[in-house]
C-alpha positions as CSV (number, residue, x, y, z in Angstrom):
1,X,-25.3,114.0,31.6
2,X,-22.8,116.7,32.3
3,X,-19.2,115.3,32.6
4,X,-16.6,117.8,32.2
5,X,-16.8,118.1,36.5
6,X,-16.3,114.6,36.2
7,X,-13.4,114.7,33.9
8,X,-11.7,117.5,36.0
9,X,-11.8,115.4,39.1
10,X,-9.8,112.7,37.4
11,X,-7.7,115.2,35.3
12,X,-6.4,116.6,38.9
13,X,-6.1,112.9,40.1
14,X,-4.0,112.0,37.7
15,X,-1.5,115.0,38.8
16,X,-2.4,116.8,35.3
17,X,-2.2,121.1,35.4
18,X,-4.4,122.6,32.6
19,X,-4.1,125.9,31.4
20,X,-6.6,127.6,28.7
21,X,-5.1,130.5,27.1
22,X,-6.9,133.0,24.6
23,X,-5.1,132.4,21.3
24,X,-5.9,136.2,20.5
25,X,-4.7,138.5,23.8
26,X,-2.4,135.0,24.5
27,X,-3.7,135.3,28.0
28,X,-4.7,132.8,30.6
29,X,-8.2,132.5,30.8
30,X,-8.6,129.7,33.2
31,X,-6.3,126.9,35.2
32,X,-7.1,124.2,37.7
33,X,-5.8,124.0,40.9
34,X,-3.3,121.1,40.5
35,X,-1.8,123.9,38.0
36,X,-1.9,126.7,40.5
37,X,-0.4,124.4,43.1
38,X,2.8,123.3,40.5
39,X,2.9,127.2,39.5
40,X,2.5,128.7,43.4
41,X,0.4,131.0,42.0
42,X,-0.4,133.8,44.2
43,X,-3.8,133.9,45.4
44,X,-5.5,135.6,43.1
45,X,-4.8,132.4,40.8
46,X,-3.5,132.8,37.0
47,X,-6.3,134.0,35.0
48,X,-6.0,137.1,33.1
49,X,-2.4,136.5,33.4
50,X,0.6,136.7,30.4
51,X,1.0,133.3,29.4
52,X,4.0,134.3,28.0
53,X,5.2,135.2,32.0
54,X,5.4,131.0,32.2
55,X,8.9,130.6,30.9
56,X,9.5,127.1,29.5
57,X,12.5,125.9,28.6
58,X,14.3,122.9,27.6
59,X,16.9,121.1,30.4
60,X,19.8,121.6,28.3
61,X,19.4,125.0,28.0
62,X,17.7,126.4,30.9
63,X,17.9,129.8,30.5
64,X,17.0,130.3,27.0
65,X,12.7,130.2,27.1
66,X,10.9,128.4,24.3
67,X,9.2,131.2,22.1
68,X,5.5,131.7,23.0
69,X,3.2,131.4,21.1
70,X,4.7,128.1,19.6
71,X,5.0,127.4,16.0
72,X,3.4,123.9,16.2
73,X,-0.1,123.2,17.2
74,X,0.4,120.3,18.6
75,X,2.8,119.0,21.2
76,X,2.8,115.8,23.1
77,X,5.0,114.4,26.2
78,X,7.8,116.9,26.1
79,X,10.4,117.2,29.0
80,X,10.8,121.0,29.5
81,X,11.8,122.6,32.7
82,X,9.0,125.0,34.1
83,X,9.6,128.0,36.0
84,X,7.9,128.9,39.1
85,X,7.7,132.7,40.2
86,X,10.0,131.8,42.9
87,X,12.6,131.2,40.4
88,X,12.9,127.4,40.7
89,X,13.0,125.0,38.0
90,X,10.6,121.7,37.9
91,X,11.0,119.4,35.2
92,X,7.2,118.8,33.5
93,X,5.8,117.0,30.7
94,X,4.6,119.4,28.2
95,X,1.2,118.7,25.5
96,X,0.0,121.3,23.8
97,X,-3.5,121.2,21.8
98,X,-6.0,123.2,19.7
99,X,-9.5,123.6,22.0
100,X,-12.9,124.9,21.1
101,X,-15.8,125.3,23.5
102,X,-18.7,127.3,22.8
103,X,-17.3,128.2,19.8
104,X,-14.5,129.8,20.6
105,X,-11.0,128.6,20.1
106,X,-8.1,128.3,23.3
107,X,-4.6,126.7,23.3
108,X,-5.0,124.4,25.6
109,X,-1.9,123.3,27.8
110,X,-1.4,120.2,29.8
111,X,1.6,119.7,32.2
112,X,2.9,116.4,34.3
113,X,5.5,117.3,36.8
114,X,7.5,114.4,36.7
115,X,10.5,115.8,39.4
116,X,9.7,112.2,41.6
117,X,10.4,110.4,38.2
118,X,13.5,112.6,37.4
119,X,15.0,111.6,41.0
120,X,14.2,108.4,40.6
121,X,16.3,108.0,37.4
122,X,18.7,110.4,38.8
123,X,19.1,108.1,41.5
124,X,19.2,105.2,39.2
125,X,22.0,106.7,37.3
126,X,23.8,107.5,40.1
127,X,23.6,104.2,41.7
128,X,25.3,102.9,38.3
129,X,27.9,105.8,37.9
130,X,29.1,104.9,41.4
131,X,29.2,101.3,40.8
132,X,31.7,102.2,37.6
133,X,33.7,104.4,40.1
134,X,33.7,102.1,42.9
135,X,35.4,99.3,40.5
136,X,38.1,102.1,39.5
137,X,38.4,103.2,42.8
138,X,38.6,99.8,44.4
139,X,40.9,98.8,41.2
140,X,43.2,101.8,42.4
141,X,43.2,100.9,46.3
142,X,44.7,97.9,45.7
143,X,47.5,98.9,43.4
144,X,48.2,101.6,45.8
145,X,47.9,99.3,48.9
146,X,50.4,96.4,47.6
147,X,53.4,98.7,47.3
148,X,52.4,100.8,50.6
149,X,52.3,97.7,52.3
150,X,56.2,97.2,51.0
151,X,56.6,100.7,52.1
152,X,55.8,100.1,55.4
153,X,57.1,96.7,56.2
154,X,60.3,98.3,54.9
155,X,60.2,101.5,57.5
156,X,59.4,98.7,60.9
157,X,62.3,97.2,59.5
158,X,64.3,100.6,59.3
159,X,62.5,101.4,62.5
160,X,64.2,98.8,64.3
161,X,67.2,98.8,62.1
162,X,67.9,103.0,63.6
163,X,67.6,101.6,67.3
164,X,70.3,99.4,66.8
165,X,72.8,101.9,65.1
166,X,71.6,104.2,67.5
167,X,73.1,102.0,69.8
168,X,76.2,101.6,67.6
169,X,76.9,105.4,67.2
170,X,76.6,106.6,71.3
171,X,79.5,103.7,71.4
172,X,81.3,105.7,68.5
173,X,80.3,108.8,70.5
174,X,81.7,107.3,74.2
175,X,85.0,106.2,71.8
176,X,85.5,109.6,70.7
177,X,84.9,111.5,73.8
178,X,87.5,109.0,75.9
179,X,89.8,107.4,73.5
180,X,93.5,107.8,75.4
181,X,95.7,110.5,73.6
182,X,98.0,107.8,72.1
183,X,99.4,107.5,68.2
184,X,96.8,104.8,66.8
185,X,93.7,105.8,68.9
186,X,93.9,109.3,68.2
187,X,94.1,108.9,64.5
188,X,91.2,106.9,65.1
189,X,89.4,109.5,67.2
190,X,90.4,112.6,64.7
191,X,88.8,110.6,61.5
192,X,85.8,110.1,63.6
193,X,85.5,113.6,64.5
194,X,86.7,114.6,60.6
195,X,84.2,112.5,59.1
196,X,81.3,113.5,61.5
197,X,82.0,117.1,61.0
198,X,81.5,116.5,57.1
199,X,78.8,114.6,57.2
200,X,77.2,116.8,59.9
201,X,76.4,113.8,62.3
202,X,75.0,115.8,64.9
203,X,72.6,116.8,62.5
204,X,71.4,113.4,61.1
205,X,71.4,112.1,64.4
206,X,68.7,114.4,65.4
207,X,66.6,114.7,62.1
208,X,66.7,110.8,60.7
209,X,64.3,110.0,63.5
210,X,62.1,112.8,62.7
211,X,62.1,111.5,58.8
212,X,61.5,108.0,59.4
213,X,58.2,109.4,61.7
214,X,56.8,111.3,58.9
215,X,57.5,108.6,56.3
216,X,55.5,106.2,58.9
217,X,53.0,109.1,59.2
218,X,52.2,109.4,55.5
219,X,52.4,105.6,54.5
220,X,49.9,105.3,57.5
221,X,48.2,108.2,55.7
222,X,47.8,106.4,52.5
223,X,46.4,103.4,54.3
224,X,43.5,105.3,55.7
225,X,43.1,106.9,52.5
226,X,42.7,103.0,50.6
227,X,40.6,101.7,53.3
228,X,38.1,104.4,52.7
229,X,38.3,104.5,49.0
230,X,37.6,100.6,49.3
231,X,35.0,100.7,51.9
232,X,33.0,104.0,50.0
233,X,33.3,101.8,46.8
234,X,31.7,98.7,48.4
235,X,29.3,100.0,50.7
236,X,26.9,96.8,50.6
237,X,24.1,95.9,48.7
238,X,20.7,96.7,48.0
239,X,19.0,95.4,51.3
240,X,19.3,97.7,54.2
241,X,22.1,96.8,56.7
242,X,23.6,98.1,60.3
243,X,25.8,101.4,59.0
244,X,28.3,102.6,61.6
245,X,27.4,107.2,60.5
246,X,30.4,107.6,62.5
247,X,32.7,105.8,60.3
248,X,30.6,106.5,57.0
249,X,31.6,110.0,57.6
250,X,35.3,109.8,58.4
251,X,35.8,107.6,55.0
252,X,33.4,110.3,53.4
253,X,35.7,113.2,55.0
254,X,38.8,111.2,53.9
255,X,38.1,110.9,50.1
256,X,36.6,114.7,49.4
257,X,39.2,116.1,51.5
258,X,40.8,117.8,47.9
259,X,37.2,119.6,48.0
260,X,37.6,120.9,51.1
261,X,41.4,121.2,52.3
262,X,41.7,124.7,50.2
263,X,39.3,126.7,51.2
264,X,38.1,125.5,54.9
265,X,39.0,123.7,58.5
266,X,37.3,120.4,58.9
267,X,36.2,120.0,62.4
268,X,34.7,116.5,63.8
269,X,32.4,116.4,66.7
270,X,31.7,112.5,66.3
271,X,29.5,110.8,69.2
272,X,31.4,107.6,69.8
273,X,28.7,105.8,71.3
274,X,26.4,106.3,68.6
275,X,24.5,102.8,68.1
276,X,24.4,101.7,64.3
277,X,21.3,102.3,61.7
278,X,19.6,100.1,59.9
279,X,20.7,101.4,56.1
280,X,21.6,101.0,52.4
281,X,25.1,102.5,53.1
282,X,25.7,103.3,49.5
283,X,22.9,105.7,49.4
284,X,24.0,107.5,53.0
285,X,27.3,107.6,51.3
286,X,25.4,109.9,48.3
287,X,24.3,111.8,51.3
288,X,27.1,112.7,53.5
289,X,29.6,113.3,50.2
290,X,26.4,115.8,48.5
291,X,26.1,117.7,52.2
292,X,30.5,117.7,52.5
293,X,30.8,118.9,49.2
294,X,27.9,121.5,49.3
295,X,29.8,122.7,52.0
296,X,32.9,123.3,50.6
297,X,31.6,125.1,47.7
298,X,29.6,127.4,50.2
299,X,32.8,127.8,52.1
300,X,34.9,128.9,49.2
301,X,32.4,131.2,47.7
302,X,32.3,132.9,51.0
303,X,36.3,133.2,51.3
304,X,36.9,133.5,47.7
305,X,40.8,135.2,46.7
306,X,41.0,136.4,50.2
307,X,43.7,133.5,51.3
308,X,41.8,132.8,54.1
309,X,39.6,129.6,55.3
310,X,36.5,129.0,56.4
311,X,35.5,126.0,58.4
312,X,32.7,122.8,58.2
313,X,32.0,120.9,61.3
314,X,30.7,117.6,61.2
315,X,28.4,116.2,64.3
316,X,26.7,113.7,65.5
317,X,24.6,112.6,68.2
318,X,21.9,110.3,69.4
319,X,18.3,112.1,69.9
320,X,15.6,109.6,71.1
321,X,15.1,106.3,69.3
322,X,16.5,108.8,65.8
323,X,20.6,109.4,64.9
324,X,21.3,112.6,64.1
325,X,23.9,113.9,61.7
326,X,24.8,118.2,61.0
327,X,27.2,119.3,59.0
328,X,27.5,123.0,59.2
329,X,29.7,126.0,57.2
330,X,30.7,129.5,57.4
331,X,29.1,130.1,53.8
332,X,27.5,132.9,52.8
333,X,24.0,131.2,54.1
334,X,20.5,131.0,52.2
335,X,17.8,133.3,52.0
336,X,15.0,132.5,54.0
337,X,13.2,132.7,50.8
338,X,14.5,130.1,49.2
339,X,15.0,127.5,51.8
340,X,11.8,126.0,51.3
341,X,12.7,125.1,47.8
342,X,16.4,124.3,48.4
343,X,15.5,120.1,48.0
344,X,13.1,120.9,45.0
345,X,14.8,119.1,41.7
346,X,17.3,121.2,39.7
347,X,17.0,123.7,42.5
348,X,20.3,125.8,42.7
349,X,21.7,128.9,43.5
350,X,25.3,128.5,41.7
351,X,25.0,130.4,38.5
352,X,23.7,129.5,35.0
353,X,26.3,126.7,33.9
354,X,27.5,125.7,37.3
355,X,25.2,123.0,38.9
356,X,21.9,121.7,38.7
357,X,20.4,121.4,41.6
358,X,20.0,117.5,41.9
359,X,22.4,116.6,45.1
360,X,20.2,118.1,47.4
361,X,17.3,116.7,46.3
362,X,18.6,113.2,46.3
363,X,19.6,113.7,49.8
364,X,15.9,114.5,50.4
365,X,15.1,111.9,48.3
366,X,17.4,109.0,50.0
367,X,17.0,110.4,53.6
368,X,13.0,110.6,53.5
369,X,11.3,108.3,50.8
370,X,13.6,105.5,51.0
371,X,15.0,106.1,54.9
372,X,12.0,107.2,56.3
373,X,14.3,109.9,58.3
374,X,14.2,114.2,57.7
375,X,16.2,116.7,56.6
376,X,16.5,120.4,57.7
377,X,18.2,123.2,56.5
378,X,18.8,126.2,59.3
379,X,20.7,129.0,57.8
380,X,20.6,133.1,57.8
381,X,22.1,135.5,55.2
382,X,25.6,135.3,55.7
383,X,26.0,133.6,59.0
384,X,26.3,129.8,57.1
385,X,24.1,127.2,57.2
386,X,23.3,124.0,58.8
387,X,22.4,120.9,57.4
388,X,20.7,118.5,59.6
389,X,19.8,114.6,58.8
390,X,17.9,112.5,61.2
391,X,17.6,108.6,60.7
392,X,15.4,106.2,62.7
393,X,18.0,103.6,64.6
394,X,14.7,101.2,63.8
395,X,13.8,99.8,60.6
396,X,10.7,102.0,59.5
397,X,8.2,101.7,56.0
398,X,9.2,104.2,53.7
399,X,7.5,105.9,51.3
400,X,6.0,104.6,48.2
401,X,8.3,106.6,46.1
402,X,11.0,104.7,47.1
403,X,9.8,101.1,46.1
């Protein structure tokens, strides 16, 4: 019995792209579909083709290829990063192997794209970096919050302390203005109006009330700032929970507002009657800091040394039985040709060095497989770009992936 068509069914079942290249013009001479499919081949498929046109190289250094033909014969299970023609990077298990058939010898080249895996462990190692932060951050909040809290207890007190010598001083002010021109009260009157002119009374009278309202302003400040530090470092646990978005996003807003405050306007278009979704808060929490972040970096690229800011709006809104969140920018936008493989892993368009790609596909990731919700990007060259997340207000079954 013939097997190989048997063999190539489970091959491409198993997710495993073969190439057989001819180890004397080193070009393709055949490739399965599963290996078209990772590749986007165009459709004329890849034989006759340069193998060495399929740049490998390893994740550390991504823009240095491996050197093709290799200098081993054999390789087996290697994470490299795979280029497609569209300039996207997937990351694959690489083996390599000596073939003969009909007595003619190939390389023969088996890849496993294991991008699902990667996010997985991405998501993994994320899960645990932001544990480690949380415990820092929540360490910090409450240092900061016991001696804020002295802060303010002190400024009600001083509050309250300024009405009353308010009240004391128009007395001093009624004393001056009608004390009888005789020898003891005018002495009186004259220090009054010596010492006022020194200290400039007029003055303090008018701008201590304005101090102790922007002292109350920024210890009030600081207190928003500790509550959302504490509540983004203990977002819950693992089991899914009701997650007021509106709030989520406001403490999210609040703690990257150094990413932002530079180069953009933050505008909030929140809809208060937004019910709450059924959610692992920690992972929306990845989400809406990834798509704030993103953001700002779109926003300063577009504004650059020019002194001037851009803006991000953040929205949301009830559609059907589905809550809706956008966050938008005035960045320089994405190319239409490379929006449908803006959530691939490692994915970017920041230059070599500067990112790699793996925030927006956990937000695809944490939004679809494990929310059972979508994510859109709308955007055109240089008129910004809109992100747009919808999650089911019902408890749905998410994808195996996420399990």
């Amino acid at each position: 019995m013939d097997f190989r068509h048997l063999y190539l069914d489970i091959l491409d079942g198993l997710g495993a792209s073969l190439l057989l290249t001819d180890p004397d013009s080193l070009r393709i001479v055949w490739s399965n579909a599963t290996a078209e499919n990772l590749l986007r081949a165009p459709a004329g498929g890849l034989a006759g083709r340069d193998r060495a046109a399929i740049r490998l190289a390893r994740e550390e250094t991504p823009d240095t290829p491996l050197p093709w033909p290799p200098s081993e014969d054999r390789i087996r299970d290697i994470p490299v990063l795979l280029a497609r023609d569209d300039a996207t990077l997937v990351p694959v298990s690489w083996h390599l192997m000596p073939l003969r058939h009909d007595g003619k010898a190939f390389i023969g080249e088996v890849f496993f794209d294991i991008a699902a895996r990667r996010v997985r462990q991405l998501r993994q190692g994320m899960a645990k970096r932001l544990e480690a932060i949380g415990g820092l951050a929540a360490g910090i909040a409450h240092e900061i919050n016991t001696p804020v809290q002295y802060i303010g207890d002190s400024m009600t007190f001083l509050a309250e302390a300024g009405e009353d010598m308010d009240r004391l001083f128009d007395l001093y002010r009624e004393l001056e203005r009608t004390a009888p021109d005789t020898p003891g009260l005018r002495d009186v009157r004259d220090r009054i109006r010596r010492t006022a002119a020194e200290i400039d009374a007029a003055f303090l009278l008018e701008e201590i009330p304005r101090a102790r309202a922007r002292i109350t302003e920024g210890v009030t400040r600081i207190t928003d700032i500790v509550l959302a530090m504490k509540r983004f470092a203990h977002p819950g646990g693992e089991e899914k929970r009701l997650v007021d978005l509106n709030r989520a996003l406001e403490d999210t807003i609040t703690v990257t507002r150094n990413e932002w405050k530079y180069a953009a306007r933050l505008e909030t278009d929140l809809d208060r009657g937004l019910p709450l979704v059924p959610a692992h808060a920690g992972d929306l929490s990845q989400v809406f800091l990834n798509l704030v972040v993103n953001a700002a970096q779109a926003v300063a690229e577009a504004v650059g040394d020019s002194g001037e800011k851009g803006s991000i709006r953040v929205k949301t809104r009830l559609s059907g039985d589905r809550a809706v969140v956008c966050v938008s920018d005035t960045g320089p936008g994405v190319p239409q040709a490379l929006q449908e493989t803006i959530f691939d892993p490692f994915f970017t368009t920041k230059e070599v060095g500067k990112g790699t790609g793996q925030g927006l596909a956990l937000v695809h990731d944490i939004v679809v497989n494990k929310h059972g919700g979508t994510v859109r990007l709308e955007s055109s060259p240089g008129q910004g770009a809109t992100f747009t997340v919808e999650l089911p207000l019902a408890a749905r079954e998410t994808h195996p992936e996420a399990t």
